[in-house]
Backbone as JSON Lines, residues from 0, in Angstrom:
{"i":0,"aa":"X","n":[22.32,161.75,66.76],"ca":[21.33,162.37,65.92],"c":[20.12,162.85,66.72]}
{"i":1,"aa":"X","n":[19.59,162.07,67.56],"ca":[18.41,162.43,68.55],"c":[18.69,163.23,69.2]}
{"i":2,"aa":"X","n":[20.26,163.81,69.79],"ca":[20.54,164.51,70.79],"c":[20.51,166.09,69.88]}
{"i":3,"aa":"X","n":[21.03,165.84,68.68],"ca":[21.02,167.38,67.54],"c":[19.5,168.12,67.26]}
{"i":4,"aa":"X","n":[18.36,166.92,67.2],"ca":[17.13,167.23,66.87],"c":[16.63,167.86,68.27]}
{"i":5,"aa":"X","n":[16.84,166.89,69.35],"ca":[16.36,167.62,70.84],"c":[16.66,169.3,70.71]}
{"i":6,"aa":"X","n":[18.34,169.28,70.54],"ca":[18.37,170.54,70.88],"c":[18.03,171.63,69.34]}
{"i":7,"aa":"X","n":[17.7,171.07,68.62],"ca":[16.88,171.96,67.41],"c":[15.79,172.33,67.89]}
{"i":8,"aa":"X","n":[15.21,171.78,68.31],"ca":[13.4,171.69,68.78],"c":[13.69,172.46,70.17]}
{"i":9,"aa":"X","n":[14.3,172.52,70.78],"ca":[14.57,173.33,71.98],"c":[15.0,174.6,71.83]}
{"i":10,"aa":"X","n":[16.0,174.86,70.72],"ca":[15.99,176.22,70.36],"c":[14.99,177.1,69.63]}
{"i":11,"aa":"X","n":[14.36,175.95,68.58],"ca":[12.99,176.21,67.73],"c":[12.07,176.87,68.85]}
{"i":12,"aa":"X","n":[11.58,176.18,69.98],"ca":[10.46,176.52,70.52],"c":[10.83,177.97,71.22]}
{"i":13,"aa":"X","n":[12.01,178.43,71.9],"ca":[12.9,179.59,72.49],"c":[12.59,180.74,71.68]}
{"i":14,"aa":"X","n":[12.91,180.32,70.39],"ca":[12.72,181.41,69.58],"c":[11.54,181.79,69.26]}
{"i":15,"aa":"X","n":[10.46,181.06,68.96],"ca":[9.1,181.0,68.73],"c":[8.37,181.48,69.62]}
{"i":16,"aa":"X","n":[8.68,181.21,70.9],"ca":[8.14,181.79,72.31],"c":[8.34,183.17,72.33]}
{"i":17,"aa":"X","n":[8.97,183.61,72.2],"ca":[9.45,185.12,71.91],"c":[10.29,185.6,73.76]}
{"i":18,"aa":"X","n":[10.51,184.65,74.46],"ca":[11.69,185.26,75.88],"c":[10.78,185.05,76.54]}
{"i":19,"aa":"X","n":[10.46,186.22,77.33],"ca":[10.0,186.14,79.21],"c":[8.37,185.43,78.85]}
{"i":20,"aa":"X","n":[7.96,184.83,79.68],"ca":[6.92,184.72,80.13],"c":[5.77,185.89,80.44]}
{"i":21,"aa":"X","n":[4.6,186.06,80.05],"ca":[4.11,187.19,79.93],"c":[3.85,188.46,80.99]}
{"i":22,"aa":"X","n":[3.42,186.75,82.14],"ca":[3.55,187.47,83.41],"c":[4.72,188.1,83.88]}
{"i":23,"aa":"X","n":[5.72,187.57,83.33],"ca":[7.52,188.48,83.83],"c":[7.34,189.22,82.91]}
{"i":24,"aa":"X","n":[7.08,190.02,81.7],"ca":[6.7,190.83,80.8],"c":[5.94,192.23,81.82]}
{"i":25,"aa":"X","n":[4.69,191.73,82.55],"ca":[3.36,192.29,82.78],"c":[3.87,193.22,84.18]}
{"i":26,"aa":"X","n":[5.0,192.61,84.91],"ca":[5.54,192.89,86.42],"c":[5.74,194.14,86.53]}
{"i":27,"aa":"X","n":[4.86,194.6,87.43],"ca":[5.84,195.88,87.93],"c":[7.11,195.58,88.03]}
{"i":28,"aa":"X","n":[7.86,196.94,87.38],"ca":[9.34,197.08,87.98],"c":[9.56,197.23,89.57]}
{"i":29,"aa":"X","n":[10.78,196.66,90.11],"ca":[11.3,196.54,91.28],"c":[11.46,198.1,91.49]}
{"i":30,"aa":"X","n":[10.96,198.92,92.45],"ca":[11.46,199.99,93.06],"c":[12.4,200.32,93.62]}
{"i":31,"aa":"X","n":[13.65,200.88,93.81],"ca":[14.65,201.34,94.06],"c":[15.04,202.74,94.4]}
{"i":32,"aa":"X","n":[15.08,202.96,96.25],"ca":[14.93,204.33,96.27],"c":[16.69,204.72,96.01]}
{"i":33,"aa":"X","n":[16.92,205.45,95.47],"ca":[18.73,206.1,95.54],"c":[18.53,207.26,96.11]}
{"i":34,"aa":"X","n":[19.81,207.45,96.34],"ca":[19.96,209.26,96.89],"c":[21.77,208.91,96.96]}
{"i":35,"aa":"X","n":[22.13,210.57,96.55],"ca":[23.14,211.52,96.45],"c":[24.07,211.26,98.05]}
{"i":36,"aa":"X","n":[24.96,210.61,97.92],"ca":[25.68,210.11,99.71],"c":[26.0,211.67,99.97]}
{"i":37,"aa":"X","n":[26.64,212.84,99.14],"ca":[27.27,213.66,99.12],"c":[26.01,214.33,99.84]}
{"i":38,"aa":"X","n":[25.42,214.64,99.18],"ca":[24.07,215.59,99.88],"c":[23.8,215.39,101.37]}
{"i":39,"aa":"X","n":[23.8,214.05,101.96],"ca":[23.39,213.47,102.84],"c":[24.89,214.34,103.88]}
{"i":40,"aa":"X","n":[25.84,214.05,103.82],"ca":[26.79,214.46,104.41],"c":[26.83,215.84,104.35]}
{"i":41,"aa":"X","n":[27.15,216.49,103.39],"ca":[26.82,217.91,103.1],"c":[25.8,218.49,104.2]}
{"i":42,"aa":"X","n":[24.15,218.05,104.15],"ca":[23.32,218.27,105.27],"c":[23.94,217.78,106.72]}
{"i":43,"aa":"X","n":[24.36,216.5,106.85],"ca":[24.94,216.4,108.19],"c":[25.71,217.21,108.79]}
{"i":44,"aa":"X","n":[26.58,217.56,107.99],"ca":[27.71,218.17,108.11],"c":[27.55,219.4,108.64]}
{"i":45,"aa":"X","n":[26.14,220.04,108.54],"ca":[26.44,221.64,108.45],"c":[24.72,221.47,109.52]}
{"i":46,"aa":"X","n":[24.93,220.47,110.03],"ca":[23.65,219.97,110.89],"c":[23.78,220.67,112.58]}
{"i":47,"aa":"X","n":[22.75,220.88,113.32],"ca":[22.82,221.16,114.7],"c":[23.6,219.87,115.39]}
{"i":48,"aa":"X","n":[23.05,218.78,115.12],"ca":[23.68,217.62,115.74],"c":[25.04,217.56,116.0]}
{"i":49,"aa":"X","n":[25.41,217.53,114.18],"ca":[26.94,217.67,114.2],"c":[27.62,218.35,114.83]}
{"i":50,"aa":"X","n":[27.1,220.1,115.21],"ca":[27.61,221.32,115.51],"c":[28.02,220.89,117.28]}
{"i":51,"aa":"X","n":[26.75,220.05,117.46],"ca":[27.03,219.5,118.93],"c":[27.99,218.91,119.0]}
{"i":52,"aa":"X","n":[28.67,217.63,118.14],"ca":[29.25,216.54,118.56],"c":[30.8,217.71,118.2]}
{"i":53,"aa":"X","n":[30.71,218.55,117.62],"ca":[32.08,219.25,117.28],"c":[32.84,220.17,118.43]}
{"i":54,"aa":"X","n":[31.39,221.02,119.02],"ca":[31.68,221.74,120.05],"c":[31.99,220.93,121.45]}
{"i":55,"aa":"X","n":[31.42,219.63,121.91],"ca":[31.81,218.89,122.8],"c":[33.64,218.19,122.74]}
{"i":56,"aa":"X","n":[33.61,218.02,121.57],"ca":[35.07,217.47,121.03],"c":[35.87,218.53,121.57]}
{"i":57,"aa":"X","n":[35.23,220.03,120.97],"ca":[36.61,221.23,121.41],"c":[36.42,221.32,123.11]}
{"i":58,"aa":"X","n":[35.14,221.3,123.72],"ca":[35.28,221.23,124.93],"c":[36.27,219.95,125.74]}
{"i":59,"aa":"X","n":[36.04,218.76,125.17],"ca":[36.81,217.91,125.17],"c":[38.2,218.36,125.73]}
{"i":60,"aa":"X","n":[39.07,218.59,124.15],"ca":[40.26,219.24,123.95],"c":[40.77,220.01,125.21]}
{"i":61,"aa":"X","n":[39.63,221.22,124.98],"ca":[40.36,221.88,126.06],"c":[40.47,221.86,127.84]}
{"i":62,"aa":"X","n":[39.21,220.59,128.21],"ca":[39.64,220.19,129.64],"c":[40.78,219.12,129.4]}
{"i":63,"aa":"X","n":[41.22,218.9,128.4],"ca":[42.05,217.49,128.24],"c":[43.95,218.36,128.63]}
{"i":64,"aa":"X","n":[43.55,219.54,127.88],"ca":[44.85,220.42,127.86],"c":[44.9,221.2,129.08]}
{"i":65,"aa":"X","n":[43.87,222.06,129.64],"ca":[43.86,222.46,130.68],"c":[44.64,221.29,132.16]}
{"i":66,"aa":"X","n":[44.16,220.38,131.89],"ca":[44.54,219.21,132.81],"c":[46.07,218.56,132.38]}
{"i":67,"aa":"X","n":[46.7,219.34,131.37],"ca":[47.91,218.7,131.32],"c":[47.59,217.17,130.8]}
{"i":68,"aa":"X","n":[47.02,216.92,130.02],"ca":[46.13,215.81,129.6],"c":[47.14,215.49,128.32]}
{"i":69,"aa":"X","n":[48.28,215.83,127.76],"ca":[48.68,215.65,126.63],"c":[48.31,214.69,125.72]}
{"i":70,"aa":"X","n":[48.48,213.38,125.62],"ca":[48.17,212.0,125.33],"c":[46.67,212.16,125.09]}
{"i":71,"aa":"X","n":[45.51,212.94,125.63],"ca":[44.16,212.88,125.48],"c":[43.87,213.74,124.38]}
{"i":72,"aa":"X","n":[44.51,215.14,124.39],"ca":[44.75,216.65,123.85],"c":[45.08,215.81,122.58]}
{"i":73,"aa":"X","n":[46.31,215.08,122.5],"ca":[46.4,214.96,121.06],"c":[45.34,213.58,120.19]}
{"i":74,"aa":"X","n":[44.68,212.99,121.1],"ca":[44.26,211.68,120.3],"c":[42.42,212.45,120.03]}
{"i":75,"aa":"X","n":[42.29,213.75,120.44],"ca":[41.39,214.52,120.36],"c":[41.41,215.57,119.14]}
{"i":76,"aa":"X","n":[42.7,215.8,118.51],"ca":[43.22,216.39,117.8],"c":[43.11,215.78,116.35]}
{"i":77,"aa":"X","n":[43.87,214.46,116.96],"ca":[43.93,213.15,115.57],"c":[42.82,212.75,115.32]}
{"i":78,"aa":"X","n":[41.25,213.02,116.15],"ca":[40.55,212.34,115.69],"c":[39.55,213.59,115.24]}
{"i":79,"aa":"X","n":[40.05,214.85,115.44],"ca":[39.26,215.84,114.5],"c":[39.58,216.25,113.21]}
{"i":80,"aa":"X","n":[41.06,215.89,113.22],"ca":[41.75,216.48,111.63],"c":[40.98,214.73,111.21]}
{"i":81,"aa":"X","n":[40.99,213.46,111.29],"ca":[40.34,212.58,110.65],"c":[38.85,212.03,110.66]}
{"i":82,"aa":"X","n":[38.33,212.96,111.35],"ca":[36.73,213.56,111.39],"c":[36.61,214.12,109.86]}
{"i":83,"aa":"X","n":[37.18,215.13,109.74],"ca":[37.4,216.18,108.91],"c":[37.75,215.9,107.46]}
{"i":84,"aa":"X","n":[38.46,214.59,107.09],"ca":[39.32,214.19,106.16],"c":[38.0,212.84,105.53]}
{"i":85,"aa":"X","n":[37.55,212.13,106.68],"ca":[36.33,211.81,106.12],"c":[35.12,212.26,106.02]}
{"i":86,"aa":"X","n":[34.76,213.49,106.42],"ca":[33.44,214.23,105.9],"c":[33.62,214.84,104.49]}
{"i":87,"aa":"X","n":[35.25,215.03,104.56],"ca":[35.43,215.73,102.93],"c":[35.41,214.55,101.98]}
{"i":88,"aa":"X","n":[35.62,213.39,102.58],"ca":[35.24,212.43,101.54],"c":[33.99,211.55,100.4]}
{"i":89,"aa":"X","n":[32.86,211.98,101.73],"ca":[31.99,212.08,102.5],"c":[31.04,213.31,101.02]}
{"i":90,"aa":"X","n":[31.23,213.93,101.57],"ca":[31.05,215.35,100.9],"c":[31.73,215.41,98.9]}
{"i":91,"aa":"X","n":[33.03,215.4,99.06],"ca":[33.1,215.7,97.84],"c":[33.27,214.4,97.18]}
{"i":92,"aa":"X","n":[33.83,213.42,97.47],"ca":[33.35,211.98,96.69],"c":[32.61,211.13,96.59]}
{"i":93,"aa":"X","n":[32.56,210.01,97.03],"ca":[31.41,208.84,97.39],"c":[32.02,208.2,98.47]}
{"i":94,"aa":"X","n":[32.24,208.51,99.64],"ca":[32.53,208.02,100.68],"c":[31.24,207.45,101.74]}
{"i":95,"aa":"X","n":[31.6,206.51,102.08],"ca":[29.62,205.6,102.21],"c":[29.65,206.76,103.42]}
{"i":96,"aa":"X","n":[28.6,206.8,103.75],"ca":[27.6,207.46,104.5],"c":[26.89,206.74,105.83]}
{"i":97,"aa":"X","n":[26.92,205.29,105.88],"ca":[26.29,204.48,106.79],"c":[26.42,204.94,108.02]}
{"i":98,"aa":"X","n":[27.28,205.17,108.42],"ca":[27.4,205.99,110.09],"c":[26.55,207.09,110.28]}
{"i":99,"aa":"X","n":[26.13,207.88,109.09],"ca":[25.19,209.08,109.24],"c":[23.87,209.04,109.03]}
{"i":100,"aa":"X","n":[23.71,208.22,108.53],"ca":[22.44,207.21,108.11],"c":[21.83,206.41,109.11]}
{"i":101,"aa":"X","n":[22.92,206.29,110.17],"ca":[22.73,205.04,111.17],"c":[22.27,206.11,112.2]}
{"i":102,"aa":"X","n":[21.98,207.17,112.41],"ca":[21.38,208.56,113.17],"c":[19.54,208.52,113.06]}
{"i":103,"aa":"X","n":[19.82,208.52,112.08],"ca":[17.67,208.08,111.08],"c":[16.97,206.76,110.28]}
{"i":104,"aa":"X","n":[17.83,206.08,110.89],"ca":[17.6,204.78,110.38],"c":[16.04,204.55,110.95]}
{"i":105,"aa":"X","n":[15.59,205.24,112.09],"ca":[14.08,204.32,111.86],"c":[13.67,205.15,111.31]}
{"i":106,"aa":"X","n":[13.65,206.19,110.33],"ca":[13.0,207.36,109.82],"c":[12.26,207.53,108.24]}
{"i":107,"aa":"X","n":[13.77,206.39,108.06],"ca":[14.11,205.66,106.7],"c":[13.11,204.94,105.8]}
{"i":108,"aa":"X","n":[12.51,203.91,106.76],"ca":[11.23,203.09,106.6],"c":[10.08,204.31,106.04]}
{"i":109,"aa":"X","n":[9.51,205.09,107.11],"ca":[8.94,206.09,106.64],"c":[9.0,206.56,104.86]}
{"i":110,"aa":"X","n":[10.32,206.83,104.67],"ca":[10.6,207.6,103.64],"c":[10.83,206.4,102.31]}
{"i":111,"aa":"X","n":[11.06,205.33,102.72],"ca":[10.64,204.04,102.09],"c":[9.34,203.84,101.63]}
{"i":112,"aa":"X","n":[8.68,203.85,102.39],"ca":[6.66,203.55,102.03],"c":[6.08,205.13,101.39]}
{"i":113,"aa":"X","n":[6.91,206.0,102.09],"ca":[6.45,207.27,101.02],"c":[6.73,207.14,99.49]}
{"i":114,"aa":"X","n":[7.75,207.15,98.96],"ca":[8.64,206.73,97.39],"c":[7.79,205.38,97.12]}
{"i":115,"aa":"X","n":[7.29,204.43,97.99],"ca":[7.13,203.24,97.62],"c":[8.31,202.18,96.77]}
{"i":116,"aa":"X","n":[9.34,202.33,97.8],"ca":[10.5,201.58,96.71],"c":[10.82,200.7,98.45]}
{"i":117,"aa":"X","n":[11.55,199.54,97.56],"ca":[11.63,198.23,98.52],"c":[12.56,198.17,99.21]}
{"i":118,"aa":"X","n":[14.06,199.59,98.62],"ca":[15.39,199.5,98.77],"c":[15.86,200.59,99.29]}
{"i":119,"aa":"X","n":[16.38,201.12,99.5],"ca":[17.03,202.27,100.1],"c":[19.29,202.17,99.7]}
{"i":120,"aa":"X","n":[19.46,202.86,98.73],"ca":[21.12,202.83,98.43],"c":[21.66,203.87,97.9]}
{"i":121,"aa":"X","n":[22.84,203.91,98.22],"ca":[23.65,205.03,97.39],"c":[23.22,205.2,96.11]}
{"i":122,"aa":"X","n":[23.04,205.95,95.25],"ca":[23.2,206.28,93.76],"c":[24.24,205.82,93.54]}
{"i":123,"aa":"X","n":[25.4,205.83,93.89],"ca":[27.01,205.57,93.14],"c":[26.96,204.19,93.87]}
{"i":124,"aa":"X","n":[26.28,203.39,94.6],"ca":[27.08,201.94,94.71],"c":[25.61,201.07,93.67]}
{"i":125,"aa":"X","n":[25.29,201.89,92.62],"ca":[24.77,200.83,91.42],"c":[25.43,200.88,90.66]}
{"i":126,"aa":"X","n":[25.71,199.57,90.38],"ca":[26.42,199.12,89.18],"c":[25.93,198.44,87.97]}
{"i":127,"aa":"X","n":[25.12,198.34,88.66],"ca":[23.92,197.41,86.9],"c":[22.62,197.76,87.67]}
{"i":128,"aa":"X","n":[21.9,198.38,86.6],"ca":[20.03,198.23,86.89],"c":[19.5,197.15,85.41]}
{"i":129,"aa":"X","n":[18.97,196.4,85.77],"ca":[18.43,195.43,84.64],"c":[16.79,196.77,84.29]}
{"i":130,"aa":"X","n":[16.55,196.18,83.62],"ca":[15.11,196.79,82.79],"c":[14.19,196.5,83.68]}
{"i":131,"aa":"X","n":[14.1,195.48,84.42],"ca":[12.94,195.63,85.59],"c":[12.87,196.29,86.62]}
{"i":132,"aa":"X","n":[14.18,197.19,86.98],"ca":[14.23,198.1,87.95],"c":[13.95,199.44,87.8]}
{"i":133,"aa":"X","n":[13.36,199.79,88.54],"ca":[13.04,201.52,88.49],"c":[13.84,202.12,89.84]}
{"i":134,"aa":"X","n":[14.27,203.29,89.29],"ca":[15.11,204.15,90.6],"c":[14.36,205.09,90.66]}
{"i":135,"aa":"X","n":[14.01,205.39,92.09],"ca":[13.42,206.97,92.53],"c":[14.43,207.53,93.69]}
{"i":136,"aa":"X","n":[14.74,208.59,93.29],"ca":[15.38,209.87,93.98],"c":[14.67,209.87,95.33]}
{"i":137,"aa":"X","n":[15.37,209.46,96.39],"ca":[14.95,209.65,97.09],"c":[15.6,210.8,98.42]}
{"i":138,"aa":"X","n":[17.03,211.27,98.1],"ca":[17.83,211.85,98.46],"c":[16.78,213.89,98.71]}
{"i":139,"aa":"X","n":[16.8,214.23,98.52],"ca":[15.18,215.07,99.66],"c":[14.62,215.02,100.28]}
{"i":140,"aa":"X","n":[14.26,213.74,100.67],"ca":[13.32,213.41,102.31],"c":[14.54,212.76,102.99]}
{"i":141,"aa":"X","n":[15.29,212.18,102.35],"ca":[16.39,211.99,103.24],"c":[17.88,213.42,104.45]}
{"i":142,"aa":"X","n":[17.67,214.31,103.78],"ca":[18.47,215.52,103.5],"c":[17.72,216.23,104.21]}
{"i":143,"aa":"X","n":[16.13,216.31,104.42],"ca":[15.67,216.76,105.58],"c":[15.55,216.36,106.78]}
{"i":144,"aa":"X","n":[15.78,215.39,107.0],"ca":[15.68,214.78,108.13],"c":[16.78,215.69,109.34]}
{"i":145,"aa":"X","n":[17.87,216.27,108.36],"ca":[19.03,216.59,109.1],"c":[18.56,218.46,109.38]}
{"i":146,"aa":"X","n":[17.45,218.19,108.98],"ca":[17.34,219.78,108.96],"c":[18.1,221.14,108.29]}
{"i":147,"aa":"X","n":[18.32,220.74,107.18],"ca":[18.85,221.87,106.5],"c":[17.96,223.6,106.47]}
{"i":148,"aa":"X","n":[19.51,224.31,106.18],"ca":[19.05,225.54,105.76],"c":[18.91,225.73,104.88]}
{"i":149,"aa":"X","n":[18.28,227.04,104.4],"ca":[17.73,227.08,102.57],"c":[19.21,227.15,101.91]}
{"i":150,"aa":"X","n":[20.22,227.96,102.72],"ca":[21.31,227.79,102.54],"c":[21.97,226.73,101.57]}
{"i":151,"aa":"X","n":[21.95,225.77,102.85],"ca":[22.6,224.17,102.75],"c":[21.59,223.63,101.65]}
{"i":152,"aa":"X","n":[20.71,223.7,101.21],"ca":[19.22,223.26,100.21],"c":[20.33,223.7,99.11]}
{"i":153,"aa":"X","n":[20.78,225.03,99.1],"ca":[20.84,225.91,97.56],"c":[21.99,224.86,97.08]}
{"i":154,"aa":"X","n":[23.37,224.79,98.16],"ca":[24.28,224.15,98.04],"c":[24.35,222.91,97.26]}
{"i":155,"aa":"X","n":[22.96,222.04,98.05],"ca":[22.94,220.65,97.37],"c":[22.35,220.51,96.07]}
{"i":156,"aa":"X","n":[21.24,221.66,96.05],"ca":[20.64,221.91,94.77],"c":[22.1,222.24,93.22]}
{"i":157,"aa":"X","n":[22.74,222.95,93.59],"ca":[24.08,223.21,92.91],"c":[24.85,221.74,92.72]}
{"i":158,"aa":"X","n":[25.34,221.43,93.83],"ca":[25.65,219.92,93.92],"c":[25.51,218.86,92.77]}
{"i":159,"aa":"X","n":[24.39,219.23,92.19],"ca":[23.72,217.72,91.31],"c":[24.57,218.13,89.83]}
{"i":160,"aa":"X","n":[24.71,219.25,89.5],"ca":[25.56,219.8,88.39],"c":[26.99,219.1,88.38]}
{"i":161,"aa":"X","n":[27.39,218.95,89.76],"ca":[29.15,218.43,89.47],"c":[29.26,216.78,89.72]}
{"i":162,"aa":"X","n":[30.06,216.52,89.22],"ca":[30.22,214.64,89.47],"c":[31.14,214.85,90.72]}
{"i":163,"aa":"X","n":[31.0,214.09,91.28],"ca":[31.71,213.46,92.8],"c":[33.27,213.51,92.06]}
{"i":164,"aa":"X","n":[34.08,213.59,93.01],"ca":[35.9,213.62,92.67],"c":[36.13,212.44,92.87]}
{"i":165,"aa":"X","n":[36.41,211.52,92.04],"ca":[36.96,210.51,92.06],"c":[37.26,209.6,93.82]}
{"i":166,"aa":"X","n":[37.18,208.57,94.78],"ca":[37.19,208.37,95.58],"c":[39.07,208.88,95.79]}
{"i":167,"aa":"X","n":[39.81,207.98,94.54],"ca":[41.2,207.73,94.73],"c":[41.99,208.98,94.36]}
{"i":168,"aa":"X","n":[41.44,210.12,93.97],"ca":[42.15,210.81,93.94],"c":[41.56,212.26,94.88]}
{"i":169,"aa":"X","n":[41.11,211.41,96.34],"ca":[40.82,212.87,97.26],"c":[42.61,212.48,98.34]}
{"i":170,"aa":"X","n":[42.92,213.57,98.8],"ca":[44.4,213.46,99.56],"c":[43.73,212.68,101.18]}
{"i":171,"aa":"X","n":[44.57,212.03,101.34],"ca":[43.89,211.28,103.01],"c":[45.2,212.01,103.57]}
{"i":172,"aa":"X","n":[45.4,212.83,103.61],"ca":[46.63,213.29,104.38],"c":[45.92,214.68,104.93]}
{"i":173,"aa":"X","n":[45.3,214.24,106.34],"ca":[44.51,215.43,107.54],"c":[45.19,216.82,107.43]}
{"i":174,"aa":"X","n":[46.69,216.84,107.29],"ca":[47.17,218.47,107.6],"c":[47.41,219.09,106.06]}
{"i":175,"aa":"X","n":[46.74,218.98,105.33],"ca":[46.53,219.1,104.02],"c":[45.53,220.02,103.88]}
């Protein structure tokens, strides 16, 4: 009987209280910067950097072949058609981005204290925001960093209109 009344009086007071505490009521929301992985790649992708690491690869290739290099020629080959197969993943689905990210990572911080958010993540790897979280777009200061053209801008600007293609239904098959 004492144990039924405890928990009467324990639910009584729960309800009466009305939930959070006022100060958890009063809290700023948690800041949360997101950004678009697709955009991010999209800009990489069509980046000077990249253009470098692509044209060295074909230079690559072709002292690898010139030299009768076969075995080099082709693992230079295999690793551009699967260059290629994950930027389109990259690009048209939600394929993480961390390797391209890992280029401006101290840049990041910067663009952190600008937004004033605590976090830095994909848009597509949230899966629950509770009510105390706030998301800010942060995918624009990120997207410059890579130096886009107004071009590549218009592209990503278009971009936000279409949903990402499903991860499982992009083809992983390079000669495709």
């Amino acid at each position: 009987m004492k144990s039924k009344l405890a928990m009467a009086a324990m639910v009584a007071a729960v309800v009466s209280y009305g939930g959070l505490p006022a100060a958890a009521q009063d809290a700023k929301p948690l800041r949360i910067g997101v950004f678009d992985s697709r955009a991010v790649a999209l800009a990489y992708g069509n980046s000077d950097e990249f253009q470098r690491i692509i044209q060295a690869m074909h230079a690559d290739y072709d002292t690898a072949k010139a030299a009768n290099n076969d075995s080099r020629a082709k693992e230079l080959e295999m690793e551009g058609q699967w260059s290629q197969v994950r930027l389109h993943q990259q690009t048209f689905s939600t394929g993480p981005v961390a390797g391209i990210l890992a280029r401006v990572k101290d840049k990041l911080p910067a663009i952190a204290a600008q937004a004033r958010v605590s976090l830095i993540v994909s848009k597509w790897e949230v899966q629950f925001q509770g009510p105390a979280v706030e998301t800010v777009d942060v995918t624009l200061p990120i997207v410059k960093l890579f130096n886009p053209s107004d071009r590549v801008l218009t592209w990503i600007a278009q971009m936000k209109a279409q949903d990402p293609i499903p991860f499982e239904k992009l083809p992983l098959d390079p000669n495709m």
